[in-house]
N, C-alpha and C positions, 0 to 999 in steps of 0.2 A: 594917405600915401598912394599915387598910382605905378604902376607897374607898367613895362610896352612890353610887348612883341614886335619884333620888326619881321617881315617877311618881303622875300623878292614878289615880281608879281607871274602872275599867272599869264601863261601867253602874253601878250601884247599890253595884258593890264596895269592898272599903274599902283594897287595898290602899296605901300612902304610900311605902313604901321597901322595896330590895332591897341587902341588903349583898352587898357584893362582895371577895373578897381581891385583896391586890395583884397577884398572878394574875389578875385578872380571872375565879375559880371564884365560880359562887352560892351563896350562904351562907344557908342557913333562909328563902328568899323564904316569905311569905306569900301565900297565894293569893285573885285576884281569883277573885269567885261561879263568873265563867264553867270556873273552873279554870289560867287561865291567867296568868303573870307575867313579866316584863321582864327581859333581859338582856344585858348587852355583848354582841357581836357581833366588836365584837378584847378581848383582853386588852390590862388596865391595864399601866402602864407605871410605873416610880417613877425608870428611869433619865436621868440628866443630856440634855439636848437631843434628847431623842429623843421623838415625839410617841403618842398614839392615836386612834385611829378613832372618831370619835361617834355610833357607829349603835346604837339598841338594837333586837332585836326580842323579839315575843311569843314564849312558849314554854308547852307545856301544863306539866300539876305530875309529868310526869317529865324536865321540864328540856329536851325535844328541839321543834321543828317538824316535824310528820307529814305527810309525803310528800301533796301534794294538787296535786290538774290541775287546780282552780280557785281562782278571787283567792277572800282570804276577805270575809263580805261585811261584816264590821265595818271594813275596809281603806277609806283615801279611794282615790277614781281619780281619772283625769284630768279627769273632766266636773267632778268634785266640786271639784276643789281648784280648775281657770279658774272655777268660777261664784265662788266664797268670794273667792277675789281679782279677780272683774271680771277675767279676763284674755281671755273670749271676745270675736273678732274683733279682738285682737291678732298680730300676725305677726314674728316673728324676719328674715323675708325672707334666709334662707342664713346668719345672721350664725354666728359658731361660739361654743359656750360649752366651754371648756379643764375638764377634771376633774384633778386632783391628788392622784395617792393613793399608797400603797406597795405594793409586791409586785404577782404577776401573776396572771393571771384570763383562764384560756384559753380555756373559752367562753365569755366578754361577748358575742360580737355573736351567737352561737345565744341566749342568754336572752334579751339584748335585744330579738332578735324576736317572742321569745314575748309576750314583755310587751306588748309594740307591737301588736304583732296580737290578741291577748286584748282589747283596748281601742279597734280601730279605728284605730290611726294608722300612719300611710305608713311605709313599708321605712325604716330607717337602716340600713344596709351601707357596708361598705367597696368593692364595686362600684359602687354608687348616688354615690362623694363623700362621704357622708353621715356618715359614721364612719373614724376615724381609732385607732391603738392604737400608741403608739411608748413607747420606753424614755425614762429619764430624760437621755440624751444628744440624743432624737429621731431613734434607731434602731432596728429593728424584732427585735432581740431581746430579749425581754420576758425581766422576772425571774422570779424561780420562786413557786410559785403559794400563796398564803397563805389558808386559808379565810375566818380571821375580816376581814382588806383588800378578798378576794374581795365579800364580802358588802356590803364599804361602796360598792364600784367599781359594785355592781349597785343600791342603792338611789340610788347619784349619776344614773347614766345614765337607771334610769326618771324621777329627780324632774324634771331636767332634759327628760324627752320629755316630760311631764303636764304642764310649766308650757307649755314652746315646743315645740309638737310639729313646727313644719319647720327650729328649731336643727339646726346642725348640731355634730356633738360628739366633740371629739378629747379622749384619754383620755392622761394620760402617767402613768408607772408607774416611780416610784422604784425602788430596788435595795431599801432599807432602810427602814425608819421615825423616823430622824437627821433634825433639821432640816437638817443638811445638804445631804443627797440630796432631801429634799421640797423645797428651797428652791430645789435646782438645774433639779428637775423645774417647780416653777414659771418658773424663767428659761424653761426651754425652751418651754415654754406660752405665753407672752408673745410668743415666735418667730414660733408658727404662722401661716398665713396668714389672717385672718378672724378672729381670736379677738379678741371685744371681752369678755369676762369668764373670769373663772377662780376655779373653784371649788375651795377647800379644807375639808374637812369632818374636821377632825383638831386637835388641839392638843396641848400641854403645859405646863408652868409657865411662867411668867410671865417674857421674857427681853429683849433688848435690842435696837433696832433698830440700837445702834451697831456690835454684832453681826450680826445677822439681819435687818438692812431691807431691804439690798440686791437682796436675793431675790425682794422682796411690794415691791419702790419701782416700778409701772409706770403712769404718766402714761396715760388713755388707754383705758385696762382697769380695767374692773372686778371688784378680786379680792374674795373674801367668806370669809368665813372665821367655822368654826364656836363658840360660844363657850363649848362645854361642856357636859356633862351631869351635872355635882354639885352645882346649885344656888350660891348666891350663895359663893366660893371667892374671888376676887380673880382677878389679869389670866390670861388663857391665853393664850399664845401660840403660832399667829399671830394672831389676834383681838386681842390687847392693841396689835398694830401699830400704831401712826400711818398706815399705807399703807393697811389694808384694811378694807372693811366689815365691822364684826362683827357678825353674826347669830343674835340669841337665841330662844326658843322659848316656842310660845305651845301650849293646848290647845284644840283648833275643833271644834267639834258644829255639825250643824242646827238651828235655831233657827225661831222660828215670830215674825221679825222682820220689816222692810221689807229687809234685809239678804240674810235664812236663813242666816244662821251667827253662832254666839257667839264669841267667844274672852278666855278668861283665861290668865293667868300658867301657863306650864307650871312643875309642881315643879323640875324638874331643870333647867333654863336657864341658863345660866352667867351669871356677872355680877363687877362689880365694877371695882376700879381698879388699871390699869399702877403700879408703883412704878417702873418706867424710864421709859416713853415720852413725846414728848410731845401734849400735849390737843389737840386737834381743835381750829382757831379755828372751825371754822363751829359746832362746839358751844356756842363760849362763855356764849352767850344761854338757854343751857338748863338748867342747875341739876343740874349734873349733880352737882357736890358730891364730885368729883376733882380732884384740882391736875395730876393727868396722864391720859393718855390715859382714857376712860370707855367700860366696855361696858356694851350694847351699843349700837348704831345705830339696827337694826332687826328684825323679826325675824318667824318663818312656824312652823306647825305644826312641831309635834316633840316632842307625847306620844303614845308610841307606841299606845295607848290610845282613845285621845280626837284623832283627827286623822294616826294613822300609817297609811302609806302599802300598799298592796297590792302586794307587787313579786314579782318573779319571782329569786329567790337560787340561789349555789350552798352545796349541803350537802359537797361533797366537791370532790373535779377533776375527777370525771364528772357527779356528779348533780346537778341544782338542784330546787326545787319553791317554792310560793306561801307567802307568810309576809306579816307586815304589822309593818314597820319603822316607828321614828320617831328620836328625838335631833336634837340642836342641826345633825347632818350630813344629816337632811332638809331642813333649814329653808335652811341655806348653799348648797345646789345650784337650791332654788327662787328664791333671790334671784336669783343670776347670771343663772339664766335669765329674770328679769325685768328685769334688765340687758339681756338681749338683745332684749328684747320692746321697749324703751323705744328702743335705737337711740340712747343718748345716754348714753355715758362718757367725754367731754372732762374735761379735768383729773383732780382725785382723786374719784374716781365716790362716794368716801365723803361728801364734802358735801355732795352732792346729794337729799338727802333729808330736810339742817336748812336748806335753802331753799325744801323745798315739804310741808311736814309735813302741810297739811291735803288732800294725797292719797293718806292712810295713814287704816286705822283706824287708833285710839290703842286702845290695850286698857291695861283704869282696872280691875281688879280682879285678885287673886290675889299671891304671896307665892311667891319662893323659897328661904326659908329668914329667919333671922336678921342686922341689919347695924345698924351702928353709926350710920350714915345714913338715913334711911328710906327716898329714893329708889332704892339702893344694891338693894334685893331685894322692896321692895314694889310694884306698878303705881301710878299716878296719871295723872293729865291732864297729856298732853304725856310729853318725857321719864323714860324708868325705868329702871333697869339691865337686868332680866330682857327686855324685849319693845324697848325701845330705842323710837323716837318711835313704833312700830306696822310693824304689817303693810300689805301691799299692797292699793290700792283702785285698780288697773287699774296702768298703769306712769306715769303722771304725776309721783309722786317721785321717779322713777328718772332 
């Protein structure tokens, strides 16, 4: 079984698509002008309830990221991405945003600060309060260290500094990548103290919440959850959830607008429809053109390309250096943190955004992929699978 990633291209490049095996190994990428092409960051996954990581990063055309002491400068940073969503003089004011990932990552709070500090923003330490790192029980013996989870855990934590940079951000770290153990690790996220969102940046096939809701059912919090990097595929789950916001992916450039930024359809955005779950009433109004649950909701940068993010990763369990990430698991860690910027996740924090749609851009152009609906993977005005009613225009839909 192969797997794609579809990505826009880079400047003027043309690459479209990077086959992947179920392995998650790169298969004959084509390369963008600059030299450089897209690749999972965990391996694919084909087994029953067990999920993956939606991080892609850039890689030159020998397939590796080159050891560098500085962001690169095609990377968004943090100025770039509060201006593109209006999130300057915004404030989280301590609120916490919960990250959900598998496996451990023994230097997060050393890269974190590098990153942190490379861009100007305040200390997050675990001396500070600031930062938190517990297991899936909400004890402080972390599992054993995964590079390709590593890598996701370090694009969550910068995305979430760049949106809310006085968030504060507890990290919990499954044993496994089972929905199981991710699910349990989300209960315990839900625990903590302060945590008004919770970020999940992972999925897998498409499953049932009479199963799996339990986990992502939290009144109160707003959970988010990525929706995939294969383009229009049908439900992922956790995204397909009835409980959480699913978050699709858009491509953002500079723009010479009233705005300064574009954004279309990114290739790779997951989309489509739950065949378990069920529909969103607060969608019902929107055409969404699912008899059940409909992704996405909403949705933020996440070609890695055209809008991926500048972080600071580990290449090994000692080494990290700068690379520039994007996938549907940039875009899910930026919501939450606009969850937290907004200060308002009463009820299912997922409705809250088909009650106030027109404080999103809508993004009305781009395609991912083929569907039997046209909403289903095309953009349009108002709801769309790919991009969901839009991206953020300060935290007013939140």
């Amino acid at each position: 079984m192969r797997q794609r990633i579809l990505v826009s291209a880079l400047g003027a490049g043309a690459l479209a698509v990077v086959g992947l095996t179920a392995q998650g190994a790169a298969a004959a990428p084509t390369p963008y002008t600059a030299g450089k092409h897209a690749t999972r960051v965990c391996s694919a996954t084909t087994a029953a309830h067990t999920a993956a990581c939606n991080a892609i990063k850039l890689v030159n055309d020998k397939g590796v990221v080159p050891a560098a002491t500085t962001p690169p400068s095609t990377g968004l940073t943090p100025a770039g991405l509060r201006d593109a969503y209006k999130l300057n003089g915004l404030a989280a004011n301590g609120r916490t945003v919960a990250i959900v990932d598998a496996y451990g990552y023994p230097n997060l709070e050393r890269d974190l600060g590098v990153y942190r500090s490379q861009f100007g923003l305040s200390a997050c330490t675990t001396a500070n309060g600031c930062l938190r790192v517990i297991n899936q029980s909400g004890g402080t013996s972390l599992p054993r260290f995964n590079a390709g989870w590593a890598g996701e855990q370090a694009l969550d934590v910068d995305a979430v500094s760049a949106a809310a940079p006085d968030a504060k951000i507890v990290v919990v770290q499954a044993n496994s990548a089972s929905f199981a153990d991710l699910g349990t690790a989300v209960v315990t996220a839900s625990k903590q103290p302060g945590v008004v969102a919770i970020s999940n940046s992972y999925g897998g096939g498409d499953a049932s919440d009479a199963t799996y809701g339990s986990y992502y059912n939290h009144p109160g919090i707003a959970v988010t959850a990525s929706t995939g990097d294969n383009g229009y595929q049908g439900g992922s789950y956790p995204a397909s959830s009835s409980y959480t916001t699913a978050v699709g992916g858009t491509s953002l450039v500079a723009a010479s607008n009233s705005r300064g930024w574009s954004e279309t359809v990114w290739s790779g955005a997951g989309s489509g429809c739950s065949t378990y779950n069920t529909a969103l009433s607060a969608a019902a109004s929107f055409g969404t053109g699912c008899s059940k649950r409909a992704m996405a909701d909403v949705s933020a940068a996440s070609d890695p390309a055209k809008g991926g993010m500048a972080i600071y990763y580990p290449t090994s369990k000692s080494a990290s250096t700068w690379a520039q990430f994007g996938g549907t698991s940039e875009a899910a860690p930026i919501i939450a943190a606009v969850y937290a910027l907004s200060g308002n996740t009463s009820g299912y924090a997922n409705a809250l955004p088909y009650a106030n749609p027109g404080s999103l851009f809508d993004v009305t152009s781009g395609s991912n992929g083929s569907c039997p609906t046209t909403q289903w993977c095309n953009a349009r005005t108002g709801w769309d699978g790919p991009t969901g009613l839009g991206t953020p225009n300060g935290a007013g839909a939140f």
